[in-house]
N, C-alpha and C positions, 0 to 999 in steps of 0.2 A: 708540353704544347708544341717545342719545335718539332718532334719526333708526329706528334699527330698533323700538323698541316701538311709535315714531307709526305705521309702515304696519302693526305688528301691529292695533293699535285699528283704523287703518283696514279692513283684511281683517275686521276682528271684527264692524264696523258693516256689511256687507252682509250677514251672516247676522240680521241682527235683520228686524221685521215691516214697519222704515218706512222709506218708500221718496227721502224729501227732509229734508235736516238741517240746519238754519243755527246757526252761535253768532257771536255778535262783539259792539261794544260800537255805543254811537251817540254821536258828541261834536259838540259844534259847532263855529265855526272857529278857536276858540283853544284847540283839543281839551280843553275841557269836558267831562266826560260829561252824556248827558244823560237826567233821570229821565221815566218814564211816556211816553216816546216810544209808535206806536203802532208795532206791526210787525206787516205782515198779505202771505200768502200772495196773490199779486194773482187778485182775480174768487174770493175764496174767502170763509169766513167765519172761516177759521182765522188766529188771529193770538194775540200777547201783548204783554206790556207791557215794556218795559225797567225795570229795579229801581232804586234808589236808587243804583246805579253807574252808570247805562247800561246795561247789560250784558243781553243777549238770550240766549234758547236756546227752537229752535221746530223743532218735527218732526211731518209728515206721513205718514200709508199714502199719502198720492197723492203723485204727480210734478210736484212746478211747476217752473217754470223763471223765476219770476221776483218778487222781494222787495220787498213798498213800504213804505217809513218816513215818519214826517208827523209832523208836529206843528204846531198851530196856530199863523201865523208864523212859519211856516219853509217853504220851496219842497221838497214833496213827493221822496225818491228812489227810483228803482227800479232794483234792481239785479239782474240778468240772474246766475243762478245754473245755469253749463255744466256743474255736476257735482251728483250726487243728494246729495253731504256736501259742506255748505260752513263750514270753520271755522275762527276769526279775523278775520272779518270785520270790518271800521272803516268805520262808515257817517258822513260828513259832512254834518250840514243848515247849510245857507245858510240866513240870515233872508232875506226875504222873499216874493213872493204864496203865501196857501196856495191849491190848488185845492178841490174843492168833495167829489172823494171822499177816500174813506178819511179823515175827520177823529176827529184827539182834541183836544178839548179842553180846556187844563191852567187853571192856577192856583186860583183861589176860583170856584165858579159860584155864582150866584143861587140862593135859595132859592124865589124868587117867580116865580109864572108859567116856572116848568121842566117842559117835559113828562116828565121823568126821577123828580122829583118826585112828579108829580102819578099817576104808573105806581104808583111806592112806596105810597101813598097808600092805592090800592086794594090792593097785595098784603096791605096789613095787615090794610084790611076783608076780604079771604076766605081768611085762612092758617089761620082755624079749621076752614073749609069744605072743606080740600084736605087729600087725604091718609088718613092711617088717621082722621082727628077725622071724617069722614064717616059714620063706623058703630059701630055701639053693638059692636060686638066684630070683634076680626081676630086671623088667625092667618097666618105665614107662614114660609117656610126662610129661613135664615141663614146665611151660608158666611162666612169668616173667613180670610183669608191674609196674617198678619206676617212681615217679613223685617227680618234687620239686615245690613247691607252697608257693608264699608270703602271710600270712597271719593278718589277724585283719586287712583288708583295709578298711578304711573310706573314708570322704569328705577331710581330711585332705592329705589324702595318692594322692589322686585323686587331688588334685589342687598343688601337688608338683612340684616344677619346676624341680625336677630330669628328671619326667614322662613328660615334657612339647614336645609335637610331638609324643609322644608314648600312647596316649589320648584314643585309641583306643583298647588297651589291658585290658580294664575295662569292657568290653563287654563282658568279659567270667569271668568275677568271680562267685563264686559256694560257698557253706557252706558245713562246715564240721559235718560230722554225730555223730564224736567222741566229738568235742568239744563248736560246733555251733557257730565257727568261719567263718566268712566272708575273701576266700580268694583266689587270681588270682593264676594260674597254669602257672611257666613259663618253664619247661623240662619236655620231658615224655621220655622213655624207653622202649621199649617192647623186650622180648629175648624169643626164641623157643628153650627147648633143649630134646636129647633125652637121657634119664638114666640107666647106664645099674650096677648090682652088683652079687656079689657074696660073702654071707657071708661065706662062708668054706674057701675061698681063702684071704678072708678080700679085698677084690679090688672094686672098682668102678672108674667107668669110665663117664663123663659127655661130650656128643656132643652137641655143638652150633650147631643150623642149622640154626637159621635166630634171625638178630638182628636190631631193627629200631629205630631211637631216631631223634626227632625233635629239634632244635635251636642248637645242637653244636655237628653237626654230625662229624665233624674231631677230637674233642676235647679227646682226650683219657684220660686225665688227668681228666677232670670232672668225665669222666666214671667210670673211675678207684678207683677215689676218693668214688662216690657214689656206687661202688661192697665191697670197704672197709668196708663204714659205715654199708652195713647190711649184715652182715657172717650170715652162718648157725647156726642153734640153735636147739635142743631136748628138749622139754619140762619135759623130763624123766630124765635128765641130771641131777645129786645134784644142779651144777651151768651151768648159762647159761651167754656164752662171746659176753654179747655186749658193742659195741663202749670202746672195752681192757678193760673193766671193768667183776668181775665175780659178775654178780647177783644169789642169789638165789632164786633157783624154786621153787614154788610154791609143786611140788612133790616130792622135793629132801627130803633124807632121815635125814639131818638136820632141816628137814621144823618144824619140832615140837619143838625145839628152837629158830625158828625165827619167824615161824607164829602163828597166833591164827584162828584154824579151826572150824565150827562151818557148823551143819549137819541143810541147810535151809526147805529144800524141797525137793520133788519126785514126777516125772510126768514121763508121755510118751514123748520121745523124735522122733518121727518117732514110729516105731514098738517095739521103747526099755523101758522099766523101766530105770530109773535113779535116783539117787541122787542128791542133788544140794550141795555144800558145798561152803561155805562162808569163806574168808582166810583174814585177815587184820598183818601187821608187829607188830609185839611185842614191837619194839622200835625205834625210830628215826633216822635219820642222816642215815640208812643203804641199804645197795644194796638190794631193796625187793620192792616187788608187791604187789596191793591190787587187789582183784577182787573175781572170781564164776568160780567154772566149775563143767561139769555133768559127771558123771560117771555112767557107766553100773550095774547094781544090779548085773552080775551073772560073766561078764569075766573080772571088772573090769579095761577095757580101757575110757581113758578119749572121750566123743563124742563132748564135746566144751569149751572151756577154755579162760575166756577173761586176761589181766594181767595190769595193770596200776601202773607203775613208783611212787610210794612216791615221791611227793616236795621236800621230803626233805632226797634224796637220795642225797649220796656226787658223784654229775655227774655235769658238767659245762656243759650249753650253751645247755645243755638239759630243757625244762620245764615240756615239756609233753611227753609221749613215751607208747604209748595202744597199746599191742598186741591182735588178735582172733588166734583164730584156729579151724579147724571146721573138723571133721573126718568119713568118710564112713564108713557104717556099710557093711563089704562084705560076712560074713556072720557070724553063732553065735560066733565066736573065733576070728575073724579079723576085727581090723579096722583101715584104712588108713587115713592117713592124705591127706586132701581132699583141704583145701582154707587157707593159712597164709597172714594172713592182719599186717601191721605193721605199724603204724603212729607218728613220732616223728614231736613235734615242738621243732625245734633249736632257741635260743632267746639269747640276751646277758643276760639278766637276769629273773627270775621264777617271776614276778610281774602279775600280772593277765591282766593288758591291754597294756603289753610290747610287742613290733612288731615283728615277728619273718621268718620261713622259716619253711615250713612242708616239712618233706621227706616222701612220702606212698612206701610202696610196699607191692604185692600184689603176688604173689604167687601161681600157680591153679597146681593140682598133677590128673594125671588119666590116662585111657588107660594102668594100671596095668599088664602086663607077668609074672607067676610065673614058678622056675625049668626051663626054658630054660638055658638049661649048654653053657658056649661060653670057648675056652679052654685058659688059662693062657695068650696066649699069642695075645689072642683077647684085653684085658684091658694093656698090656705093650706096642702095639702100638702105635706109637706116632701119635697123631695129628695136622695136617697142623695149624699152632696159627691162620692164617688168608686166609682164604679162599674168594673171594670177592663176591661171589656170596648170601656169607652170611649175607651180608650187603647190599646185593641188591635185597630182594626179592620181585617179583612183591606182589601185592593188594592181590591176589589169593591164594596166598600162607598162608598170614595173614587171610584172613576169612576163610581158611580150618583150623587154629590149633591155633587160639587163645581161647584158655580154656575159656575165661571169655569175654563177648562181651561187646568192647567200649561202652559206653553212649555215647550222642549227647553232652556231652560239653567236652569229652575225644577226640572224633573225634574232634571240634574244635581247641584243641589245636596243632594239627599240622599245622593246615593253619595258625592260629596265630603267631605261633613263626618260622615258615618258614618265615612271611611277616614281623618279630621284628626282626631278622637279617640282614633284608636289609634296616633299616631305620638307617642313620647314625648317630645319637647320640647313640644308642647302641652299634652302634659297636664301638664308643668312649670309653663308661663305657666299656664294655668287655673286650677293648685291655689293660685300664689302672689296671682292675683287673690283667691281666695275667701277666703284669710286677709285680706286686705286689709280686707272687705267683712264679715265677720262675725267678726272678730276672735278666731278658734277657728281651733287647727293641728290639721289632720286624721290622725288614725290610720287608715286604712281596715281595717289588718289585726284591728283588735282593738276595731272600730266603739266610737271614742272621738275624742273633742275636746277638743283642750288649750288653758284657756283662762279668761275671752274676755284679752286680751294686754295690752290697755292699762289694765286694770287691776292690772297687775303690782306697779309702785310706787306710795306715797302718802306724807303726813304730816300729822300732825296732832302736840297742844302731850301729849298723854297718852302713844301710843305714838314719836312720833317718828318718824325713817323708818320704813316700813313695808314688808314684801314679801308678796306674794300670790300665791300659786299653785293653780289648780285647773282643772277640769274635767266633762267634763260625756258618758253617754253615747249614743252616737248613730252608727246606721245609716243611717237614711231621715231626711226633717225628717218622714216622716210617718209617726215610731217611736209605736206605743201607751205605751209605758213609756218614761219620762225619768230618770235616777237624775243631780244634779248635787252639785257638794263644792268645797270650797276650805279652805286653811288659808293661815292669815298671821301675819309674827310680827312686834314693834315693838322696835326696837332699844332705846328707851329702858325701859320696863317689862318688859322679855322676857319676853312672853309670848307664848304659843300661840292663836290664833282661829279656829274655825274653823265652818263651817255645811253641811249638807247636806241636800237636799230632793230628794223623790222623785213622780213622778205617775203615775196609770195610769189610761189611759182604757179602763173595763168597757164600756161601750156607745156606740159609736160612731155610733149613729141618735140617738139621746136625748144625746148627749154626757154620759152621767153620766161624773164624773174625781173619783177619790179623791188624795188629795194630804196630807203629812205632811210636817214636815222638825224641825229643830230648828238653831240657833246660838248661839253664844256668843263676842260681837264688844263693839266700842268703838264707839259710834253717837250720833250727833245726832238727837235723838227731836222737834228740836222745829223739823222743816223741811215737815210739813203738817199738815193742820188735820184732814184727813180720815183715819181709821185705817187699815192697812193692814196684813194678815198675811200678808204674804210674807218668806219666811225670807230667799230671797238676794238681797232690795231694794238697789238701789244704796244703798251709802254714803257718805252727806255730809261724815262727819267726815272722810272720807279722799282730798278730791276736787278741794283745791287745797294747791298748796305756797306760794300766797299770798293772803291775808287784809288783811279789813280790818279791825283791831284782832284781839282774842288769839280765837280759837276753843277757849275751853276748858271751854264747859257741855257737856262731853261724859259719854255713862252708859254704864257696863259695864252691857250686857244679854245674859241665856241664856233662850231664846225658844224654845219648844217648842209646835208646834201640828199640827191635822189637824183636815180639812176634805173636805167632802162636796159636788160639785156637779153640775147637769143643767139643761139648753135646753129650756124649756119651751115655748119657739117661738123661731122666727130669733131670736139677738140677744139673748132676757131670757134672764137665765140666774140661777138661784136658786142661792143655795152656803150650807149651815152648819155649823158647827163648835165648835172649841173651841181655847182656849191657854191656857198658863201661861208668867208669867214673871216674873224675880227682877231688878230691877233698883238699883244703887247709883252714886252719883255715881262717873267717872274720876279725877276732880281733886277731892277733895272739901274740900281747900282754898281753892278760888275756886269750887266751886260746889257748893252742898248741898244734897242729896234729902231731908235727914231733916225729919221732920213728929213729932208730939204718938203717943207710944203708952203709956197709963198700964200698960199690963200690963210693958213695959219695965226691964230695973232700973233705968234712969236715967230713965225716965218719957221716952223719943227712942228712936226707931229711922231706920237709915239706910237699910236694905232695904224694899223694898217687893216682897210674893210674892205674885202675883195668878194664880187661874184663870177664866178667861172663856170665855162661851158666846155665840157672836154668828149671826145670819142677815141676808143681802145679798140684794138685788134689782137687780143688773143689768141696766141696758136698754142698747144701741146700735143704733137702729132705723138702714137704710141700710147700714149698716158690710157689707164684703166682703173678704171674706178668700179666703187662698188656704192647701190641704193640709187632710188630714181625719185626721191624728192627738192625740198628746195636746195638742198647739201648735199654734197657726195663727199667721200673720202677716196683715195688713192690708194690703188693696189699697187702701184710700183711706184720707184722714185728713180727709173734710169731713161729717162724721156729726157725730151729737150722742152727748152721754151722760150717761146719769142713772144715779146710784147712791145707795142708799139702806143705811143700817146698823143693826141694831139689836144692842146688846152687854148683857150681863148681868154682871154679878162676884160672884159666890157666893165668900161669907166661909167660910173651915174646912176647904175643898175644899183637899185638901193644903197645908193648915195657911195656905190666903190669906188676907190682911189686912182686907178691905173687902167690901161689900154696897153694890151702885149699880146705875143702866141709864146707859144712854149711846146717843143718836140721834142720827144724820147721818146730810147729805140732799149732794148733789155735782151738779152738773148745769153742762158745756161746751157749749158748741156755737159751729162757725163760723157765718161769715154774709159769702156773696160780695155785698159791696153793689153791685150792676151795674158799671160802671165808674170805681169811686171805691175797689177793692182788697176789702181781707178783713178782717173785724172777728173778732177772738177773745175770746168771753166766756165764764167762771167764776162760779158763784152756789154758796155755801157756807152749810150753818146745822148750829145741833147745840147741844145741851146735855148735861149731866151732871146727872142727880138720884142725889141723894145728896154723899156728906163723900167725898173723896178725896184722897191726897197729889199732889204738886207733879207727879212720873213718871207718873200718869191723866190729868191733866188738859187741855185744850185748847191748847197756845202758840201765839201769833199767827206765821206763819215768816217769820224774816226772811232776810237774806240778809250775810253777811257775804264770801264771794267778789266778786270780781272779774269774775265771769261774768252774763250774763243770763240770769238763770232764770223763767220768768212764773210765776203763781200766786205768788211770794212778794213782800216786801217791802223792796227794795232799800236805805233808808236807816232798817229795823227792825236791832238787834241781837239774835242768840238769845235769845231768853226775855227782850223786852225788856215785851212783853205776854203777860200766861196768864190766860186765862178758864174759867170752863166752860159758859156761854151767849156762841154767836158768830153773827155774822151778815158776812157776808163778799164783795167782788165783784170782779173782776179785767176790764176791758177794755184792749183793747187794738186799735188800727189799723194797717193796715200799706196806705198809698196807692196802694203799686206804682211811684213816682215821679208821678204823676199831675200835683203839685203842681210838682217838678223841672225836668220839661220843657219847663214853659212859661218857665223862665227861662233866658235864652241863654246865658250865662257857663256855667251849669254841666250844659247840658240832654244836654250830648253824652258825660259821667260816666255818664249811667245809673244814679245814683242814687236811694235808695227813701226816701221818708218815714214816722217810723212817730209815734204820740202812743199815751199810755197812760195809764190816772187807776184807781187800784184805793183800796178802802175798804175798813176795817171796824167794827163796832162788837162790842164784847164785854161781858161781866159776871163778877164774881167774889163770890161768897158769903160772909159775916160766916163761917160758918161755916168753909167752906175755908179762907180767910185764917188763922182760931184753928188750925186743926188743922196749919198749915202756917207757923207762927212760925219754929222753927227753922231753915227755913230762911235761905243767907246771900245773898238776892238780893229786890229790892224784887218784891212781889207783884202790879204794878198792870193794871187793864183798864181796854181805854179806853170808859168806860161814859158816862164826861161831856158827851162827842162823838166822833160817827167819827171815826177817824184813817187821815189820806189821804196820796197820795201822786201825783206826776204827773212825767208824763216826756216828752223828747223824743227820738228816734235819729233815726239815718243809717243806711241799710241798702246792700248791694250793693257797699261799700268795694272796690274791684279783684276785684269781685264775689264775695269771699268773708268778707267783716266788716260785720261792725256794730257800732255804737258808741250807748250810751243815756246820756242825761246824766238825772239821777232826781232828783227836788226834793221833799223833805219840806212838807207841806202844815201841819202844827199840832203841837201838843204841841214845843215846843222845848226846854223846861223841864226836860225829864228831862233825866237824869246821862246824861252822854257821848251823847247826842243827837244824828246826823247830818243836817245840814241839807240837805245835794248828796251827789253820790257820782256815780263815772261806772264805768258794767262794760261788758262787750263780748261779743260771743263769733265764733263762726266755725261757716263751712257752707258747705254748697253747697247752692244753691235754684234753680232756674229764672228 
């Protein structure tokens, strides 16, 4: 059978565009493999590099006949290739004389006196000068083609009983140019857009006008998923942000401490002189590329740039990842970026014949406008998120503006995976991936969601075991109306919990969204600093079955609120409303709500019944999302965000307790520090004027799980601090391994470094304190001095744990004071 599917591929390989195929590896003569060898098509200019294995894969539209390997001290080989596919190839270099063509040369190169260098040197002085930065405004077409494809399929893959009924999607498998992998196409993508910018104003503006994808045309989540994985990138950029990591460029002006450049060659590229320069990483374990590109002799713009992922980059679940790029000459001082090809293989692990998932995309730029001025308020307009037309464009529409014209086995794949959605064992595997993925079991009949699943069980010291059950319902994810509900009952208190909330978006250009809900649950009120009126918030009290010490300042709350909101441009989004709610200690013998009420019969009350009116200012400048219903989800997560609160509590208003205001201000934001990883920062503030009880007031959040949660205080116990003037700050780094890799013992773990230091400072009022005596728990804020905290972790644990060791910085002095503590958690991250 293996011998019949190899002449299938084979047979398969003459129907593709190219006409010469080589793969094999290169070893030396104690079969070593050997890395950054040079492999080049002889008399050609087409060539590549062998990878951190050895390992080659090179194909032509033209016919050669004959392959040369080389590497600096080692005697040059050329190998006489009698058939147009040559694969498996084991190339042996001998050390000794090199000849004088085709050289690479390896190890550490000179920084000094390199003309590779000194090429570099100038791209940097004119990379503002090339390209669109030449003109105060451009406009051009955008064409877009994403594919995902299984890849290394064999005989084994093909007689699996996953595939058994689906027998027939083996008909379109295809090989890959980049790695000369055998591999089936199961998603395509194609998007039309039109670009419009303006560097004086700094604006740009991107129109969808037609968008078509076969096998999971409603699925926005895949979509979304896949708009994630491949962000924009500059090759001119020091670093470049893929899949949240910063790699360095190849042109970036650190490149000379990370790569080794070397001045290969010069030819005619078209009508151009060029250079060729060769770039291989300096060191191991790090964010960096190997590969070639050509540069202009006289304006110094790059015309083609290929870039290949290091093995042994600290990246999970990446093996492979080759970018092109190919740029128009438009005349002697201009040149555009013309074709970005990008090919990742996704695999559980970098093993050389481990199974994986190719993501392509493919990119076409043209039909360029320069100086057409459009005025300011042409780019602030907003655009309709969904217009249906754009997902419905006839055939016609597609052959007048696809930049790059389908092949016959691209066109195949949409009859394909049109006719693999309607065979019912896929649509089995698909639906039990989706539960997997949004933790919601689907009803289609009666457009409902059961769910989300993992929050089924819990425990806490009040309710005890706990079970949850609820749901949510849903058509589209781009339903105008949400109606969600849950009930839960606690074996120990038996009782019934339960909450429901509803949304509906009235206007869908303005995003105005009406919103109500009400609950009445067992809740830990005092895990942030910032307020939050969401009825079906996750809940803390119920979110580990292990603690560190007792979890039991827990408060029976019934929370009833509705809220008014609308986008007053991209991103701010204004909301206000109103709530009431009644809350009383759970356990009110280890932990007491009650405060000073002279109207009282015992001069103590344990309730607290509050109505509140509050208004929010929303900002998330950057943020993109994807769906234009009452819910969107987020296609990136490197935005900032500010939020601002202002609350009111009107006394008498169905019979509330208290008269106060209450301000908070919130503000995250990352920060890719070029190639030293991601710093995530938090800045908190807020007061309370006026007298309130202990259930209003601000608690510092600590963290008594076992998990890593940021924003809180890992060696804080609940309500170990409660203020109601706070000042607040959360940093946190995460190196990427940066620090790891340069250490040998452990560099080849792929381990992540991360450090973290968060502060706060708070105040508590003579007044508060008096009105809040009865309560049975010490009142303190740390007003004396900030109270800190700092940390060290390990990230990327078998690439899916981490581990923070968290050291109390002061105040040791208080009761049950935790000095260390060590919490974890689990993921998957790139």
């Amino acid at each position: 059978m293996k011998k019949l599917f190899t002449l299938i591929v084979f047979m398969l390989s003459f129907s593709t565009w190219s006409q010469t195929k080589v793969e094999g590896i290169v070893v030396d003569e104690n079969d070593n493999p050997i890395a950054f060898a040079n492999v080049m098509f002889k008399n050609s200019t087409e060539g590549t590099i062998t990878n951190d294995n050895g390992r080659f894969y090179l194909e032509s539209d033209t016919r050669y006949k004959v392959l040369v390997v080389s590497l600096l001290g080692y005697t040059p080989q050329e190998i006489e290739l009698t058939k147009s596919i040559n694969y498996n190839l084991s190339v042996t270099l001998v050390e000794g004389e090199q000849l004088d063509e085709v050289v690479l040369y390896v190890g550490k190169q000179s920084k000094k006196n390199n003309p590779a260098v000194e090429i570099l040197k100038k791209i940097w002085a004119k990379k503002r000068e090339n390209g669109l930065y030449k003109f105060d405004q451009y406009a051009y077409d955008k064409y877009e083609k994403i594919e995902f494809d299984l890849n290394t399929i064999d005989s084994s893959v093909i007689k699996s009983k996953l595939f058994k009924g689906m027998e027939f999607i083996f008909d379109h498998t295809d090989t890959s140019s980049v790695t000369g992998k055998t591999y089936l196409p199961m998603f395509i993508n194609e998007s039309f857009y039109k670009v419009y910018g303006d560097n004086k104003l700094k604006k740009e503006k991107e129109e969808l006008l037609g968008n078509k994808n076969s096998g999971f045309n409603t699925n926005q989540t895949i979509i979304a998923y896949v708009n994630d994985l491949y962000s924009e990138y500059n090759i001119y950029d020091n670093y470049l942000q893929l899949f949240d990591k910063s790699f360095v460029s190849p042109l970036s002006k650190t490149g000379v401490d990370t790569y080794n450049y070397v001045l290969a060659d010069s030819a005619y590229l078209g009508k151009k002189w060029c250079y060729k320069i060769i770039y291989y990483p300096r060191r191991k374990n790090e964010l960096t590329f190997k590969g070639q590109f050509w540069v202009n002799d006289t304006t110094y713009a790059v015309k083609e740039i290929d870039m290949q992922a290091t093995k042994s980059a600290n990246i999970n679940w990446v093996k492979e990842m080759y970018i092109e790029q190919e740029y128009e000459v438009v005349n002697d001082s201009v040149f555009l970026l013309k074709r970005d090809y990008m090919l990742t293989d996704f695999s559980i692990n970098k093993k050389e014949k481990s199974r994986g998932v190719y993501g392509r995309r493919t990119t076409v730029y043209d039909n360029h406008v320069f100086d057409d001025e459009k005025p300011k308020s042409f780019y602030d307009k907003k655009i309709d998120p969904f217009n249906p037309l754009v997902y419905d464009r006839e055939d016609e529409f597609w052959e007048n503006n696809r930049l790059e014209v389908l092949n016959e086995d691209e066109k195949g794949i949409y009859k394909m995976l049109d006719t693999l959605t309607t065979v019912p064992k896929f649509k089995q595997l698909y639906k039990a991936a989706e539960v997997l993925a949004s933790g919601y079991f689907e009803f289609d009949k009666l457009n409902f969601d059961y769910g989300p699943l993992y929050s089924t069980y819990g425990y806490n010291p009040a309710e005890g075991i706990r079970v949850r059950v609820g749901g949510r319902t849903y058509k589209t994810a781009n339903d105008q109306f949400r109606l969600q509900g849950y009930t839960a009952y606690g074996l120990n208190d038996r009782k019934f919990k339960y909450g429901i909330s509803a949304k509906w978006l009235i206007d869908r250009k303005n995003r105005i969204i009406l919103s109500a809900g009400t609950r009445r649950d067992v809740e830990q009120i005092g895990v942030n600093l910032t307020n939050t009126n969401d009825v079906l918030g996750r809940s803390f009290a119920s979110s580990a079955l292990f603690t560190a010490g007792a979890n039991d300042k827990l408060t029976n709350i019934n929370l009833t609120t509705a809220g008014l909101e609308f986008e007053i441009f991209k991103n701010l989004k204004l909301r206000g409303g109103s709530s009431f709610r009644t809350m009383r200690s759970a356990l009110p013998e280890d932990f007491s709500l009650s405060y000073v009420d002279l109207d009282a019969p015992e001069g103590v009350s344990d309730v607290t019944r509050q109505f509140e009116t509050y208004l929010t200012l929303d900002y998330q400048p950057g943020r993109e999302t994807i769906g234009y219903g009452v819910e969107r989800r987020d296609q990136n997560d490197d935005y900032a965000h500010l939020f601002v609160n202002y609350s009111l509590g009107v006394k008498g208003i169905l019979d509330s307790d208290f008269n106060y205001e209450k301000v908070q201000f919130y503000y995250r934001k990352p920060w890719m520090i070029g190639g030293f990883g991601r710093l995530q920062t938090i800045f908190e503030a807020g007061k309370v004027f006026g007298e309130v009880p202990l259930s209003l007031l601000d608690v510092v959040p600590g963290n008594q799980t076992y998990f890593s949660i940021f924003n809180t205080f890992p060696n804080l116990n609940f309500y170990e601090f409660v203020t109601d003037t706070y000042t607040s700050v959360h940093l946190e780094h995460n190196f990427n391994g940066r620090i790891f890799s340069r250490i040998p013992l452990i560099r080849d773990l792929n381990l992540r470094e991360l450090v973290g230091v968060r502060g706060v400072w708070g105040d508590l009022s003579e007044e508060n304190k008096l009105l809040n005596t009865p309560a049975n728990i010490p009142l303190i804020a740390p007003n004396d001095k900030i109270y800190w905290e700092y940390s060290f972790g390990i990230g990327n644990i078998f690439k899916v744990f981490r581990i923070d060791f968290n050291f109390r910085g002061n105040y040791f002095d208080l009761p049950e004071a935790r000095r260390f503590s060590v919490t974890g958690s689990f993921g998957f991250e790139f």
